[in-house]
N, C-alpha and C positions, 0 to 999 in steps of 0.2 A: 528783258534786262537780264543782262549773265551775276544772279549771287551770291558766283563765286568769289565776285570784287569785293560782297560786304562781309564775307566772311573772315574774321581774324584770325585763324587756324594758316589758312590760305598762303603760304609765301615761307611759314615760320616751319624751326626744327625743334619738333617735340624731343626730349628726355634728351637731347644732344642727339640724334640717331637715324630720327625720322624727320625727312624733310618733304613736308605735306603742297602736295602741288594742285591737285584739286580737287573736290568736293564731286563725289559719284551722288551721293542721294544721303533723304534725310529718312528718318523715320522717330519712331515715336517713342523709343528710348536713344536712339543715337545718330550721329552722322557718321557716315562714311567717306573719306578721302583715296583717292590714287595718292600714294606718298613711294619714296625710294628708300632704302634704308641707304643710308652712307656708309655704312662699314663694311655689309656682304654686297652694293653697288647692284641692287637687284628693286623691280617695280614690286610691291606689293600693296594691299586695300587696307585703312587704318581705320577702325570703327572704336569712334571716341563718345564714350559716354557723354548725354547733355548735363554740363554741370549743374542745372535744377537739381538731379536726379544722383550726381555724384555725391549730394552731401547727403543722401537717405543711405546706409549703410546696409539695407535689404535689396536694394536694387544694384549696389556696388556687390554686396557679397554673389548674385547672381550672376552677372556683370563678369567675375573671376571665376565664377563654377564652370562658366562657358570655354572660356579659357583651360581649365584642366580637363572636363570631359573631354571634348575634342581632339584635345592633344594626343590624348589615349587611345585615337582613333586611327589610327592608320590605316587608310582605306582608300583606294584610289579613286571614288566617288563622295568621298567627305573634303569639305573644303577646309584645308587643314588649318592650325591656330602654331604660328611661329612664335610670338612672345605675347607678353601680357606687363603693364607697368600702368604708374601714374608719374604727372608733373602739375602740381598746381592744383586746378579744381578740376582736371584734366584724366581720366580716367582711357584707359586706351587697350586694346585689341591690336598683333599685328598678324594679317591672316592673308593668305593664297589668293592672288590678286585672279583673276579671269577675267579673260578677252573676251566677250560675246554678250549675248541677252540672258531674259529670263524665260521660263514656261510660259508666262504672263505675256510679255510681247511677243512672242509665238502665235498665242489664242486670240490675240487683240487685233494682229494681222490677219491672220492666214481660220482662224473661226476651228470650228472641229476638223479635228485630223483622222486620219486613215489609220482603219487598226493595227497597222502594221510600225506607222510611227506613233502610236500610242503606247502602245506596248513596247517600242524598243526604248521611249523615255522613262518608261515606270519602273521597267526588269533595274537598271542601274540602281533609282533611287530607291527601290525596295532591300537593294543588293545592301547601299549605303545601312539603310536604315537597320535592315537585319546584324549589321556589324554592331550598332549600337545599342542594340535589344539584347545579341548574348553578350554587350559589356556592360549590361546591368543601365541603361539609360533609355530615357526617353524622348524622343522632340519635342513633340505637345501642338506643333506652331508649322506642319506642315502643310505648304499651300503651293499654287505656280510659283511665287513672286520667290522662292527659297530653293526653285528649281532652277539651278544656273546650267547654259547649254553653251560651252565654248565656242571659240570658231573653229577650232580641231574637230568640234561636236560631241566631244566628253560632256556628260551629264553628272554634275556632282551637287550636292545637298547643303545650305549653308542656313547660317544661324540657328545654331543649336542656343541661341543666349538663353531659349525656353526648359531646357535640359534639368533634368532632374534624373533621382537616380529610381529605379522602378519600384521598388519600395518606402519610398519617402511619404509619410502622411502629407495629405493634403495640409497645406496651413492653414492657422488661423485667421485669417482676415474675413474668410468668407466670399474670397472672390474667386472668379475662375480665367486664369490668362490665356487668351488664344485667338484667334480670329474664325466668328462668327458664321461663316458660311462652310467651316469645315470644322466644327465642334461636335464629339461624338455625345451621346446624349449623357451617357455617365458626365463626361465631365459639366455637362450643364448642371445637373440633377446635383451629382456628389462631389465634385472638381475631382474625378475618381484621375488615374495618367500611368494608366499599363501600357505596354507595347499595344494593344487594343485599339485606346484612340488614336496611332499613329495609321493601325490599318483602315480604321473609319476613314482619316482625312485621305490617303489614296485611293479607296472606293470611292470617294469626293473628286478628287481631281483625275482617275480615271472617266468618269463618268464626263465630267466637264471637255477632258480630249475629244471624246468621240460624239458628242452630242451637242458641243458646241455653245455649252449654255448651265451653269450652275441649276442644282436639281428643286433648289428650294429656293423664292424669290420672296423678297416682302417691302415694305415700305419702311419698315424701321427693321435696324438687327435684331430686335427683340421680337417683332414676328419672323425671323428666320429662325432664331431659338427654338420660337415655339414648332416650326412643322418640323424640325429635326427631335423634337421630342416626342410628337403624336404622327408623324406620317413618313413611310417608308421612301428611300429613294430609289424613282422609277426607274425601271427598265431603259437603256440606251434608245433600245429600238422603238418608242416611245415618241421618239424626239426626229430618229433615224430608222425610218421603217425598211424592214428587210437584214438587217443588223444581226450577225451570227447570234444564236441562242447561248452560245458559249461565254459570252461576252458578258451578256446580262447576265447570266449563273456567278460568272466575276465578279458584279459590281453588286446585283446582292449579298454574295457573299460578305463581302468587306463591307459593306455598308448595312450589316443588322443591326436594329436596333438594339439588341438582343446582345449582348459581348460576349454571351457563352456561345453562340453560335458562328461568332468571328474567327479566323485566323487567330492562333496564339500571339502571333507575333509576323512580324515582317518578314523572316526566312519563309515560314508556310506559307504566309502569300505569295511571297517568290516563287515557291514550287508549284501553286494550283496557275498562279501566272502562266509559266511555263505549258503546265497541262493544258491550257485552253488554246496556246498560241500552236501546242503540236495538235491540237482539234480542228482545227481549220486549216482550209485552203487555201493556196495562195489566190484564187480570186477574191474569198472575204478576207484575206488578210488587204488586200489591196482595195478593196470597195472607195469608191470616191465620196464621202459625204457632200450633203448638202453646204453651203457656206455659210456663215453667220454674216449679217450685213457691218462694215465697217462701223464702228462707234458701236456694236450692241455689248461689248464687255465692259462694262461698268464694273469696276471694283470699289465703289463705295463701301461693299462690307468687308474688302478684303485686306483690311488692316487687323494689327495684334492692338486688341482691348483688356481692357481691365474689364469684368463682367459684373456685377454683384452676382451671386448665386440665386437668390433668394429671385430675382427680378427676371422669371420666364414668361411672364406676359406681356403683351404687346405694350411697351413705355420705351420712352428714350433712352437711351445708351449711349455713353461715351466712345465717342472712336476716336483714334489715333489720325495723327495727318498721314500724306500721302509717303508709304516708304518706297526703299528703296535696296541693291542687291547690297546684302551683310548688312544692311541695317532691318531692314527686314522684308526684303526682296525688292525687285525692282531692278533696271537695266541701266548702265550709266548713258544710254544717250538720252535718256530720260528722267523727269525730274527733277532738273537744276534750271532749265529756264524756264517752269512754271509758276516760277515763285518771285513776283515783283513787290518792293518795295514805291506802295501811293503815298508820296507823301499830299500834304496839306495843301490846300488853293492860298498863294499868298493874300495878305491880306489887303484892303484898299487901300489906294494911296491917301492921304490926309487930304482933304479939302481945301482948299484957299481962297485967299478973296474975301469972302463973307465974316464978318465979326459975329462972332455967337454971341444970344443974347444970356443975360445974367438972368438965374432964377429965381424969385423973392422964396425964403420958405415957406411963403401958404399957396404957389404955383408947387411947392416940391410936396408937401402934403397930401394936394389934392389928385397929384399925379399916383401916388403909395394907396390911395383908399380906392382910387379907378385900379390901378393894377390890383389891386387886393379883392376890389367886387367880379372883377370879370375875373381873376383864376378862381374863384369860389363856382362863380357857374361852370366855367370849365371843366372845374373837377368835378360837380354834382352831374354835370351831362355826362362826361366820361368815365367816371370811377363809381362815383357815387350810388350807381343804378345797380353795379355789375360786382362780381365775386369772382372767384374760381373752387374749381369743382373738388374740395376735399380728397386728403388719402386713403384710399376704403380699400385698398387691395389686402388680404390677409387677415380683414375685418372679418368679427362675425354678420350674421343679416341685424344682429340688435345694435350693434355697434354701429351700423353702416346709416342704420335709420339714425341712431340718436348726433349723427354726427351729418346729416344731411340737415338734421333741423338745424341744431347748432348753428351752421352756416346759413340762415336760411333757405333752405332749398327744399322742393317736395319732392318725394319717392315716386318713382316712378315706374315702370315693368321691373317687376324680381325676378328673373328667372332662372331655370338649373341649368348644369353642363356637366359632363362628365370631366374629371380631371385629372392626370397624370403624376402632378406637381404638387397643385395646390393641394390642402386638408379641405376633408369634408365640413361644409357648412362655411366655408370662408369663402369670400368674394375674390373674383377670377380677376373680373374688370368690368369697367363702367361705360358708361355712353350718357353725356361726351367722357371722354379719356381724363382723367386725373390731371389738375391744372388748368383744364381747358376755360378760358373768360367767360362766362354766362353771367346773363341776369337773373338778379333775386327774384324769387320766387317761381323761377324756371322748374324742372325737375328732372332729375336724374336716374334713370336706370341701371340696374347691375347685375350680374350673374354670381350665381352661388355656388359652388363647387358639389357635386354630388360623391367628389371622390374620385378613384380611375375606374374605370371601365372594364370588367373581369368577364371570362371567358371560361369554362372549363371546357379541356380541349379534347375533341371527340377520339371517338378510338375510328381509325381511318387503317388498322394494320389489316396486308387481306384484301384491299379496295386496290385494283388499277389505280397510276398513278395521275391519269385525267383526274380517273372520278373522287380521289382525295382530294385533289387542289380544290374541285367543284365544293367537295364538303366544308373545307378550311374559309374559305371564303364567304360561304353562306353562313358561316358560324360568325365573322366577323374577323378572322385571322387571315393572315398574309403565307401561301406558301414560298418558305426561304430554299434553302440551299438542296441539292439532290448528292447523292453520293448509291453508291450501288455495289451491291456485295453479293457474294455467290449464295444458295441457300438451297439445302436438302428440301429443304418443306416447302416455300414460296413459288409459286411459280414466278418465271421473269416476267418483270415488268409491275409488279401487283408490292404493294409497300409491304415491308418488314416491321419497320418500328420508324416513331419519331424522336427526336427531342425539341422540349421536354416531351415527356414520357406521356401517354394518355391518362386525362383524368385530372392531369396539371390545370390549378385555376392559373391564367396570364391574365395577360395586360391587352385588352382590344386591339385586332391591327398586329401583333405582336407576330415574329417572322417563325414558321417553325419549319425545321429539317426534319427532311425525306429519306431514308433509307430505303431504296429500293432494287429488289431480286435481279441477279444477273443469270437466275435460273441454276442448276446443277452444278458442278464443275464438268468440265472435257477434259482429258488428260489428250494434250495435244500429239500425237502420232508421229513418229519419224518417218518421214517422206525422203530425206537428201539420197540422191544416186539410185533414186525410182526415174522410170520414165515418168514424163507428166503426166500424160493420161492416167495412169496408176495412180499418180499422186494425188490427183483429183476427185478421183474415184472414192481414196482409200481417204478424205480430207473430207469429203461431201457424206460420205456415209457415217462418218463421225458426226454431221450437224452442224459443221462449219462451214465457210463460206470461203472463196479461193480469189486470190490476185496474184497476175502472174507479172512481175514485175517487167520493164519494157525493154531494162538493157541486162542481157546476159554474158557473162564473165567466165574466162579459164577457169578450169580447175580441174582435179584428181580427175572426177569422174566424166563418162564421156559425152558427146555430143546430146544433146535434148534431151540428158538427162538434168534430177534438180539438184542444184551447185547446192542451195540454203535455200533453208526457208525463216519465219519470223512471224509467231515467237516459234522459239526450237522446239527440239521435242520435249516429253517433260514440263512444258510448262501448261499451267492451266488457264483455260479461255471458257467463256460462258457460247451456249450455244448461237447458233448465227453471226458469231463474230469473225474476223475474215484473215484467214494466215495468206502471206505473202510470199510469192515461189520463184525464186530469181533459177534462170535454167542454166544450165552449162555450154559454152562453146566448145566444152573439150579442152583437154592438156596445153598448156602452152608449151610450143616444138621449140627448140633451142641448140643450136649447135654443140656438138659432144667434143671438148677437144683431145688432141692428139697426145698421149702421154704414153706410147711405146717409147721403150730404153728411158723411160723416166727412173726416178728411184721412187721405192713405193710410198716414202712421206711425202716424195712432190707429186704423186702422180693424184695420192689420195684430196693433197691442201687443190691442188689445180681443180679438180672435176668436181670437189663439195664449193669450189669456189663460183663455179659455172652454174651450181644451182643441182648439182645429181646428189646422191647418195651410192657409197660406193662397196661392194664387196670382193674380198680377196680371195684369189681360188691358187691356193701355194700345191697343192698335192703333195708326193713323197719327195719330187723333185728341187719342189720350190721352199723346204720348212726354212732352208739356211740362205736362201737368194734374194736378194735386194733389188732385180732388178722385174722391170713390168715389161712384160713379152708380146703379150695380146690384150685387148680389151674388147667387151663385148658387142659394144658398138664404133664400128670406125671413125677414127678423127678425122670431122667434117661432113660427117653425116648429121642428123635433127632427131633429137629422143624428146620424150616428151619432156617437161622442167620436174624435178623432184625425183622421176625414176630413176633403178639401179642403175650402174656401169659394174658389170665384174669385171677387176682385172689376173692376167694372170701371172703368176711369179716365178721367175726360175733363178 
C-alpha cells in the first residue's frame, strides 16, 4: 500500500512556498518529503518535524540548531540547509535534495566493499566532517543511512539535526542520543561529543565496508552498548583474511576505546586515511572480498535512540522506527511502502430469523457469579502463581536480597564480575533479566560488580615490537596503534615508548600505542646526474635500498644518467628504506629556429620562446647594432631544450 495517499502533508503547500509532493522516508524525529519550492522553481528534501515533538521546545530548539550549524557549513560534501521556518504545528527544514541511495543500500546489496571503494567513500565524509570539527561542531549521529552517494557519485554527509557545538556540556537529562551500533564509549559512559566520537563511528563504518558485517552484534542494543564499552573492535582481516595490515592499523586506530589515543578529530583521520591508502598496492587496494549473503544487514540497531546513560546492561531499549535519507538516513526508494495501514475485520452481519429469548434477572445473576467464578480461576492459574523479577540493577547485594524476599522470590547464585560501568558491590544483572514472569517462589540469580578491571602497564620499552605485543596481551591489554620515529639510542624495530606511559594502572583490554625505532637518521645522498650504477652503489653503501623507477624522462642531464630521485637529497630516511631512481633519456632535441637579420628583442622573445636560453656576443662591433648576424646554432638544426643559443650582433 503507497502511504504516501494517507499522508496529509502530501499534495499541500507549506508556509505558501513549499509544495510537498511526496514523502522520501520517516524517521524518529521527522519525515521527509521531495517538495519544489515555488518561488526559486527548484526540487529540493523538506524534513518536517513530527508534530508530537513540535510542541517540546528542546527538540524544536535542536530542530533549528541544525538549521544554523549547517548553514555555516559550506562544504561540497555537507548536504546543505537552504531555509528553516514553521506553519501551524509544522516545524520544517528546507535542504539539498539528492538523487541516489544511501551507504546503507550500498552494504545491504552489494555486502563488503573493496578497499579501494571504501576508502574513496570515507576520504569525502571525513573531508565533510573535518569542515565541521575546525567549525566548532559535532555530528554525534554518524552512520551508513547519513552517508548519501548521488547518482553523479558525490558522497555528502546529512543530518547534522544531532549537532552540537564541541564544547557544550552534556545536558541534563541523563540520556545519550545516537544510534547504538556506532556509539563511542565516552558517550555511553559520560554522553561526553568531541570531534572523538565522530572518528569512533568512522572506525565503525570503515570497518563495516570492508568486512561486511557491524563489529559488535547482540540481541538487544543494550548488549551492543555493553561490548563497545568492554571489548575492542576487531581487526578487518578477521572477517576478511588476507586484508592489508594497514587497514586494521586504520580501524583500530579510530576505534580505541581509549579517546586519547584516537585521532583528534576528523581532519587527522583524513590524513592517516590517506597515509594507509598511499601504503598499499593497487592489488590490495583492489582485493575482492568475500560477499555478505543477501538479507544479512539487519539494521535493527541502526536507528538514532534516546539511550538512558545509566542503562549499559543488557535490558531493553527504546529504538526509533525505521528511518530514512535527512530524516535520519535511509534512500527514497525505500521506506515508504513498508509501511501498511491494517485496518479492522469488519464486523458480523446481525443475525436473523430467530427471535432472541428474554432474560429473567436470576438467568442474568446466575450468568455474573459463573462469569465471576471462572475469571477467579483464570486469574489464580495465570497470575496468581506468577510474579515478575524485581529492579535490582545498581542495588546493593543487601538490597537485592531484601527486595527478592519482598517479592517472594529466593536468592539464588551471587556471583562477581569485573565492571567498567557499574560501582563496586552493585548488581550488574540478573537471571532471568528484570521483568521477566516467573513463579513465586522460584529463585533468582545475580552478579555483583567487583569494580573495572585494572592493569598496571608493563614497561615493554627496548622489547622488539612482536615481543611487546606478546607482553601487552599476556598482561590483558590490547596492543593499539604503531607510529615509528627515528632514534639515536633505539635500535629499529625495538619500542621507544608507549602511551599511557609505563606504570599507568588502565582499564583491562584497554588499547595501548607503540612508539617504535625507525633506527638512526640517514641524511639521504645526492645521486641526480650520476650514472646509476654510481647511484647505486653510493645509495646501497649508505644502507638504503634502491628502485629504479620503470619509465624514464628528458632532462638536463644525459642519457642513463639519474634525472631524480625520491625522497631528494637532504632529506632523512631510516635505514633499509628504499629511494627511487627515475633515469634520464637525455635532453629533449628541439628545433633551433632561424633569427638571423632578426632584431635582437625578436630574435631573443623568438628562441626563449622555442624553449632556449639565449646569449649576446656584441664585440666592439656590435655595442651600437640591433641587428642578429649569426647564431650559434643554425635555423633548423635540433639543440637540446633549455640550452644556450649565442647570437651575434652587429
Amino acid at each position: 500500500m503507497d502511504t504516501t495517499l494517507q499522508d496529509p502533508l502530501v499534495g499541500q503547500v507549506l508556509d505558501g512556498r513549499y509544495r510537498v509532493e511526496a514523502r522520501i522516508a520517516v524517521g524518529g524525529m521527522a519525515t521527509v518529503y521531495r517538495a519544489v519550492d515555488t518561488r526559486l522553481d527548484r526540487v529540493l528534501a523538506l524534513k518536517v518535524m513530527h508534530p508530537t515533538l513540535a510542541a517540546d521546545a528542546t527538540f524544536v530548539e535542536r530542530f533549528i540548531r541544525e538549521a544554523k550549524s549547517v548553514a555555516r557549513l559550506d562544504h561540497p560534501n555537507v548536504v546543505q540547509v537552504y531555509d528553516q521556518g514553521a506553519e501551524g504545528a509544522y516545524v520544517y527544514l528546507a535542504m539539498e535534495y539528492i538523487a541516489g541511495c544511501t551507504l546503507r543500500d550500498v552494504l545491504r546489496e552489494r555486502g563488503a566493499l573493496r578497499p579501494r571503494a571504501a576508502l574513496d567513500i570515507l576520504e569525502p565524509v571525513l573531508a565533510a566532517l573535518g569542515a565541521a570539527h575546525r567549525a566548532g561542531f559535532v555530528h554525534r549521529d554518524m552512520k551508513p543511512e547519513n552517508v548519501l552517494i548521488g547518482d553523479d557519485g558525490r558522497v555528502k554527509v546529512a543530518d547534522f539535526g544531532l549537532v552540537r557545538a564541541v564544547d557544550t556540556v552534556t545536558n541534563t537529562t541523563g540520556a545519550v542520543l545516537g544510534t547504538v551500533s556506532y556509539l563511542a564509549p565516552e558517550q555511553i559512559e559520560q554522553g561526553a561529543a568531541d570531534p572523538r566520537v565522530d572518528v569512533y563511528a568512522c572506525g565503525v563504518v570503515l570497518y563495516e565496508m570492508l568486512s561486511g558485517g557491524k563489529p559488535h552484534e547482540g540481541d538487544s542494543p543494550a548488549q551492543v552498548l555493553y561490548k563497545h564499552l568492554h571489548e575492542d573492535v576487531p581487526p578487518p582481516s578477521a572477517a576478511v583474511p588476507g586484508m592489508a595490515y594497514e587497514l586494521d592499523e586504520l580501524v583500530a586506530s579510530a576505534t580505541a576505546r581509549n579517546p586519547e589515543i584516537r585521532p583528534h578529530d576528523a581532519v587527522a583521520l583524513l590524513a592517516r586515511t590517506r597515509e594507509a591508502r598511499a601504503a598499499l598496492t593497487e592489488e590490495q587496494l583492489d582485493a575482492v572480498p568475500p560477499q555478505a549473503l543477501p538479507g544479512e544487514h539487519d539494521n535493527a540497531e541502526d536507528r538514532t535512540s534516546v539511550i538512558p546513560r545509566a542503562l549499559t546492561m543488557p535490558r531493553p531499549l527504546p529504538v526509533n522506527e525505521d528511518e530514512g535519507y535527512g530524516a535520519d538516513g535511509g534512500c527514497p526508494a525505500d521506506g515508504v511502502n513498508r509501511t501498511s495501514r491494517l485496518g479492522a475485520p469488519p464486523p458480523p452481519p446481525p443475525r436473523r430469523g430467530r427471535p432472541q429469548l428474554r432474560r429473567g434477572p436470576l438467568t442474568i445473576v446466575l450468568a455474573v457469579l459463573l462469569v465471576l467464578g471462572v475469571g477467579t480461576g483464570v486469574w489464580y492459574i495465570n497470575s496468581g502463581q506468577f510474579t515478575k523479577v524485581p529492579a535490582l540493577l545498581s542495588e546493593t547485594e543487601a538490597q537485592a536480597r531484601d527486595r527478592l524476599e519482598e517479592a517472594g522470590l529466593d536468592v539464588g547464585r551471587v556471583e562477581h564480575a569485573y565492571s567498567d560501568t557499574v560501582e563496586r558491590g552493585k548488581v550488574i544483572s540478573t537471571d532471568p533479566s528484570v521483568g521477566t514472569r516467573i513463579r513465586k517462589n522460584d529463585s533468582v540469580s545475580f552478579t555483583v560488580s567487583d569494580g573495572p578491571d585494572t592493569v598496571k602497564l608493563p614497561d615493554v620499552e627496548g622489547y622488539r615490537l612482536d615481543r611487546a605485543r606478546t607482553v601487552l596481551k599476556d598482561e590483558g591489554l590490547e596492543p593499539g596503534m604503531v607510529t615509528r620515529a627515528f632514534s639515536e639510542e633505539v635500535p629499529k624495530g625495538f619500542v621507544i615508548s608507549t602511551k599511557p606511559k609505563t606504570g599507568t594502572t588502565v582499564r583491562a583490554g584497554s588499547a595501548v600505542a607503540l612508539v617504535v625505532s625507525k633506527g638512526s637518521p640517514i641524511d639521504v645522498p645526492d645521486v641526480t646526474g650520476d650514472d646509476l650504477a654510481d647511484a647505486r652503489a653510493e645509495l646501497t653503501e649508505a644502507g638504503l635500498k634502491v628502485k629504479v623507477a620503470d619509465k624514464q624522462v628528458n632532462s638536463e642531464h644525459d642519457k642513463g644518467q639519474v634525472a631524480r630521485q625520491t625522497p631528494g637529497s637532504g632529506s632523512r630516511a631510516a635505514e633499509g628504506d628504499t629511494v627511487t631512481l627515475t633515469v634520464s633519456k637525455g635532453p629533449e632535441m628541439i628545433e633551433v629556429p632561424d633569427v638571423v637579420g632578426d632584431s635582437v628583442d625578436d630574435a631573443e622573445r623568438t628562441l626563449k620562446d622555442a624553449g632556449f636560453d639565449v646569449e649576446e656576443d656584441r664585440g666592439l662591433l656590435g655595442l651600437f647594432g640591433d641587428t642578429v648576424k649569426e647564431q650559434s646554432v643554425e635555423g633548423g638544426d635540433k639543440a637540446p631544450k633549455g640550452s644556450t643559443i649565442k647570437i651575434t650582433i652587429r
